[in-house]
N, C-alpha and C positions, 0 to 999 in steps of 0.2 A: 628486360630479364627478370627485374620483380615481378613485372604482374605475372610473368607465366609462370614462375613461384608461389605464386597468391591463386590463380587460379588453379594449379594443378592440387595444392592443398585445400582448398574450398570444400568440394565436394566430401572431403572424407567423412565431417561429424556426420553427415545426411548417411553414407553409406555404412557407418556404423552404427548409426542407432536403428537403422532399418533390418541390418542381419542378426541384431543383439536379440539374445532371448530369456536374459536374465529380465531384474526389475529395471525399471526405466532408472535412468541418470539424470545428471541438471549436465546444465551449457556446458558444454568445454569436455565433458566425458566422453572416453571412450572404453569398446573392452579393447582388453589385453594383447588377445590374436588379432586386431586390427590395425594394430598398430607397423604392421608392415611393410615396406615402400616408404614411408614416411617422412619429412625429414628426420634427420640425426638432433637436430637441436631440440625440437617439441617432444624427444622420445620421452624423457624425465618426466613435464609435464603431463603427457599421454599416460605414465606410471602411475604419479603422483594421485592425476584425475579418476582414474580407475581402479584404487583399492577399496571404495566397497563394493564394487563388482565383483571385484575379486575376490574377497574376504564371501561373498554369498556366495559363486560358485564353490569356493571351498567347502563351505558347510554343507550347499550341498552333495558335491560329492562326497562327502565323509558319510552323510545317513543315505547315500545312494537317491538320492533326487536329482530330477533333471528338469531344468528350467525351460519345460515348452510349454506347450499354446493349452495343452489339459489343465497344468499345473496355474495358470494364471486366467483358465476360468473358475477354476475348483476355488482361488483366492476372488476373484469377484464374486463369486457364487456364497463366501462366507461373508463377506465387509460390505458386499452391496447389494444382496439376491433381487428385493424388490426392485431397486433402480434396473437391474438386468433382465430380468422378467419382461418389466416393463417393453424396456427395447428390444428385446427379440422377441417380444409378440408384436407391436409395430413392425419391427423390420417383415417378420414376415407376414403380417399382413398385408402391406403394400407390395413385396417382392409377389408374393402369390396371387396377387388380385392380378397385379400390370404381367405377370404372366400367364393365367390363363384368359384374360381380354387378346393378349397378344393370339394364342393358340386359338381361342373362339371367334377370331375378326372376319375370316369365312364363309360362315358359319351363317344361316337365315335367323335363328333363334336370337334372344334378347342378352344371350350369356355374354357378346358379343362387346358390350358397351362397358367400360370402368366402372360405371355405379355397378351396373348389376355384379361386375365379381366381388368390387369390395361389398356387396351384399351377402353374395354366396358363401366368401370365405372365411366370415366368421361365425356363418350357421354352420358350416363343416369343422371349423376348429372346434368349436364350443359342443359339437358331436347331437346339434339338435336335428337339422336336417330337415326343413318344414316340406322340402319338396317343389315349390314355388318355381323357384331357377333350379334346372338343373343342366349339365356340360352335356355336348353330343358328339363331341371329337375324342379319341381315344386321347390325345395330349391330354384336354382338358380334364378327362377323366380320373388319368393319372396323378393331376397339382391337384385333383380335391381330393385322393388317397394319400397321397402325403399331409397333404395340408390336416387330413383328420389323424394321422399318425404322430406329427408334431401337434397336436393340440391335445392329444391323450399325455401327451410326454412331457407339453409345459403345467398342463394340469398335476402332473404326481409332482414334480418342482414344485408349484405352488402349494401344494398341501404338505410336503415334507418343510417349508420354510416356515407355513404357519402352527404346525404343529413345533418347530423349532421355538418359533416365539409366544408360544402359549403355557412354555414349559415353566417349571417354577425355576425362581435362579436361588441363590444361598439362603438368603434371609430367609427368604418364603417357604423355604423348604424345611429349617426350624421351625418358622411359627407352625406349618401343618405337622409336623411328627410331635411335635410337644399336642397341639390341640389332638390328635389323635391317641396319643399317652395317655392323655386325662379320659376319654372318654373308653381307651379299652380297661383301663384301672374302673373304673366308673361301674364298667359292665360286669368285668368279674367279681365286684364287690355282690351285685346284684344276684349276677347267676353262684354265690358262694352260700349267701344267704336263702337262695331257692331250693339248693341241694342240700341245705340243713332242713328247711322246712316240709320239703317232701320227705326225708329219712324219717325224722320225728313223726312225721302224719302216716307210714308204713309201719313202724314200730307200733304206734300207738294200736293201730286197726290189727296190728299180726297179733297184738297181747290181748286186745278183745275178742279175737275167730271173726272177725267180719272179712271173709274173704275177697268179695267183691270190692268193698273200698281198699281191700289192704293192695291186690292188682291194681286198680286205677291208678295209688299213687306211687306203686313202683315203678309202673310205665310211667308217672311225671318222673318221679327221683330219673332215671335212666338215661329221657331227656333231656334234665337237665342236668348232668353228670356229661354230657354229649354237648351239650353248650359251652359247658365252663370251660370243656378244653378247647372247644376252639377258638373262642376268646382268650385264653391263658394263648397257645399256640399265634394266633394272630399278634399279642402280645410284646410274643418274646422275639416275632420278626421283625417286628418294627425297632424292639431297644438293638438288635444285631444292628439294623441298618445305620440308628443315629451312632451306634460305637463305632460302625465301620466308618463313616463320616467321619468324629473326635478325632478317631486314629488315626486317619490321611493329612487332618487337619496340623495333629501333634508331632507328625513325623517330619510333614513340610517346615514345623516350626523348630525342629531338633535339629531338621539338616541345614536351617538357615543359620540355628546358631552354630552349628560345626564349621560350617562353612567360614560365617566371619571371626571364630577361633583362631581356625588356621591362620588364617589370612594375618589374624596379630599376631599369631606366633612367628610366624614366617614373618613379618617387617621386625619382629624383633630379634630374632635370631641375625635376618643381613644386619640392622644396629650393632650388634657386637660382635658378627665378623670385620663390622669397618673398624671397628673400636680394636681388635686385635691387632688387624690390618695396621694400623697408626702405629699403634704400642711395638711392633716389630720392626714399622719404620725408622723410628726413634732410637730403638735398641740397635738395630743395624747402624746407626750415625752415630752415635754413641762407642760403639766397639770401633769404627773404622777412625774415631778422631782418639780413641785412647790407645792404640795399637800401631796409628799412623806412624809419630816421631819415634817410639822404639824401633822402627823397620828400615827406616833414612839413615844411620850409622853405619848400616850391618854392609853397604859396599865399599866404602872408603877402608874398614877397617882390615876388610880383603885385599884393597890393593897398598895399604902399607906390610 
């Protein structure tokens, strides 16, 4: 009678982690809705084991996420893109090669043999297409139209991952806004003292009647009156962006110290509701021991 107890509860951690669609568990977890049939005795344990399953499906239902099979590539796809890349270019290299060999084994031509499709199949992923081998069976034809459809679509993966890690991360993105500070300040120093020195060089030619130099260097002053602001304009994009940076920076820092404000106010507030708590205790023993012996006369003195 044990072992048919031990055997009929065996199976369950295997059939629970198999239908589980949240994050994986360690030994002994289950979810929650599986716990059904079960014994009575392991229920607790079964509980116990499975609150942070629990506690994830919560939050995710709360921001309306659902733990499937998108949700837990889209998370490999951030923590591990190249590892995944990797093997689903493998997987389908191999799955697509040992499938059209399969579809071309018929077949008189050479597409027929494993080397030649894992030949074929990553000229066709890779979208080069030498012409060499090509399929003569409509199957075949068909696995190198996919095959070149998944190779356009792990190529934009690949480039959206490396453009991910090429990006600047915090640090780097001060040291480039500051070195770029220096050099628009740099500039409009430059183009400020240009637009003085053409003005003065037009003045000067307009007070002598030299018309032709005095146009030349209107057309420069103009110029560079046209420079200065777009270096001034470029400028003042860049101090927007590092403020708007400061300020996400300063706000996450105001709401961490709100945060653990509260959080001492509130442990200090429960400290002297327990402290009340006590002092009413006390007060209540206090009146029930001063009020006690005046109350024990008051029936004898009724029945004399």
């Amino acid at each position: 009678m044990h072992h048919q107890h031990f055997h009929l509860l065996a199976p369950l951690p295997h059939r629970g982690l198999s239908r589980q669609r949240g994050p994986a568990v360690h030994d002994g977890q289950r979810a929650p809705g599986l716990a059904r049939g079960a014994d009575p005795a392991a229920g607790g344990a079964d509980l116990a084991g499975a609150g942070g399953n629990a506690s994830y499906r919560s939050i995710g239902a709360l921001n309306q996420v659902r733990f499937r099979h998108w949700f837990v590539a889209k998370l490999y796809m951030t923590t591990h893109p190249g590892r995944l890349l990797l093997c689903l270019t493998l997987g389908l290299w191999l799955t697509t090669a040992w499938v059209l060999s399969v579809a071309e084994r018929q077949t008189v031509n050479a597409t027929g043999h494993l080397s030649d499709t894992l030949w074929l199949i990553p000229i066709t992923f890779l979208t080069i297409g030498y012409g060499d081998v090509v399929p003569s069976t409509m199957w075949g034809k068909i696995v190198c139209l996919c095959t070149g459809v998944m190779g356009v679509c792990c190529t934009a993966l690949l480039v959206a991952v490396v453009a991910r890690k090429l990006e600047f991360n915090k640090a780097e993105k001060h040291v480039h806004n500051f070195m770029m500070d220096i050099q628009y300040a740099k500039e409009m120093k430059e183009s400020a003292a240009r637009v003085l020195q053409e003005a003065w060089m037009f003045y000067k030619h307009t007070r002598r009647k030299d018309s032709r130099a005095a146009r030349r260097h209107q057309r420069k002053l103009l110029a560079a009156i046209h420079t200065f602001r777009q270096v001034r304009l470029k400028h003042r994009k860049l101090r927007e962006q590092v403020n708007s940076m400061v300020d996400i920076s300063k706000m996450h820092m105001i709401l961490c110290d709100l945060q653990l404000g509260l959080s001492s106010s509130h442990q200090a507030l429960e400290k002297r509701i327990d402290a009340l708590a006590g002092k009413l205790d006390t007060l209540t023993e206090l009146l029930s021991t001063a009020l006690g012996p005046q109350q024990l006369p008051e029936p004898s003195q009724e029945a004399t």
